[in-house]
C-alpha positions as CSV (number, residue, x, y, z in Angstrom):
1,X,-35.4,5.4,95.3
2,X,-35.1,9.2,95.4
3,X,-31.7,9.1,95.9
4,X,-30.9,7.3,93.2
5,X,-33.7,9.3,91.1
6,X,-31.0,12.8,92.1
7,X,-27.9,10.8,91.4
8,X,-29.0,9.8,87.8
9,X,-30.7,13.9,87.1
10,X,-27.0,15.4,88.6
11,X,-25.3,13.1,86.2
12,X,-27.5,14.0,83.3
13,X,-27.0,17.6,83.8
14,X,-23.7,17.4,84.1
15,X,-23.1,15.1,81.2
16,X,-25.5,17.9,79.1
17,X,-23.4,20.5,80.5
18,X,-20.2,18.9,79.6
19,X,-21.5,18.2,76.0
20,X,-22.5,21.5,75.8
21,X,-19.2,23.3,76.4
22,X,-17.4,21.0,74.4
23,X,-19.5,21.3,71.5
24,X,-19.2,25.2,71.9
25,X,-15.3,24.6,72.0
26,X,-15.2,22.8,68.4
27,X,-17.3,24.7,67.1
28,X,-14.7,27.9,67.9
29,X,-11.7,26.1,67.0
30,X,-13.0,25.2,63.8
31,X,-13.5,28.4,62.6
32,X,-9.0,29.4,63.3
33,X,-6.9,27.9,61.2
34,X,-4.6,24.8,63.4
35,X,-1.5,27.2,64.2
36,X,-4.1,30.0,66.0
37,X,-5.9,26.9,67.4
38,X,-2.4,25.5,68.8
39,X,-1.4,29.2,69.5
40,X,-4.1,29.4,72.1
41,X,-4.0,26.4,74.1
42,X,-0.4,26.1,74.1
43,X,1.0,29.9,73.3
44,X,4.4,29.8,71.1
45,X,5.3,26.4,70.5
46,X,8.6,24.3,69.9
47,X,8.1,21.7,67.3
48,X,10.9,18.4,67.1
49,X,10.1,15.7,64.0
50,X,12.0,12.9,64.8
51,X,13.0,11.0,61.5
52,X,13.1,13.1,58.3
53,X,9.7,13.1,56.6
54,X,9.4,15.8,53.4
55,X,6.0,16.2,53.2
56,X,5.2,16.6,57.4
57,X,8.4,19.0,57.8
58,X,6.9,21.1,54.5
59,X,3.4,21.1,56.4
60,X,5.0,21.8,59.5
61,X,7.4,24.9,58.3
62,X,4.3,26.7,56.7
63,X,2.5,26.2,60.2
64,X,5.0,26.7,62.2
65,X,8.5,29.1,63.0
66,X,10.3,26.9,65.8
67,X,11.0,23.4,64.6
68,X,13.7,21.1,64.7
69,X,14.1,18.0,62.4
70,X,16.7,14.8,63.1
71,X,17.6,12.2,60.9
72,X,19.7,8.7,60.7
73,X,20.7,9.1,57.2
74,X,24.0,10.7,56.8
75,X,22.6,12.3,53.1
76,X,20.2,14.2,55.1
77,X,22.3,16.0,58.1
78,X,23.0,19.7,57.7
79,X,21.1,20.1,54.8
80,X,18.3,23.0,54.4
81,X,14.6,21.7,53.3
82,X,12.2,24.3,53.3
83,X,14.2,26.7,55.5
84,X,15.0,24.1,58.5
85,X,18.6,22.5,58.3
86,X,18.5,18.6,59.6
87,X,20.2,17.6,62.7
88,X,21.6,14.0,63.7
């Protein structure tokens, strides 16, 4: 019965450890704004939008300085929205 007793207090410590941290991690990233969050887990990043989408590519170009946007529709390709020219 002890054992199990020691089992069930490491788990709870643990669990209340684990909480702990991750509650002091949110509570830092909320205070940077999402590109200094992503900037410091994942240091200059490369962004690719697959399909054309206006209003994600105008969020993503203010965010962001390295992304790349494809699209199916022919009107689309090699045109310039918001700085960013559309592939194929």
């Amino acid at each position: 019965m002890d054992y199990l007793m020691e089992l069930r207090e490491r788990w709870w410590s643990r669990t209340i450890k684990n909480c702990l941290e991750n509650r002091e991690i949110v509570v830092k990233a909320r205070a940077l704004t999402p590109k200094e969050a992503i900037g410091i887990l994942y240091g200059d990043v490369k962004v690719c939008l697959i399909g054309f989408q206006p209003a994600i590519l105008y969020g993503l170009s203010r965010k962001f300085n390295n992304i790349r946007t494809t699209d199916m529709n022919e009107k689309n390709i090699n045109k310039n929205y918001y700085g960013i020219i559309i592939e194929s």
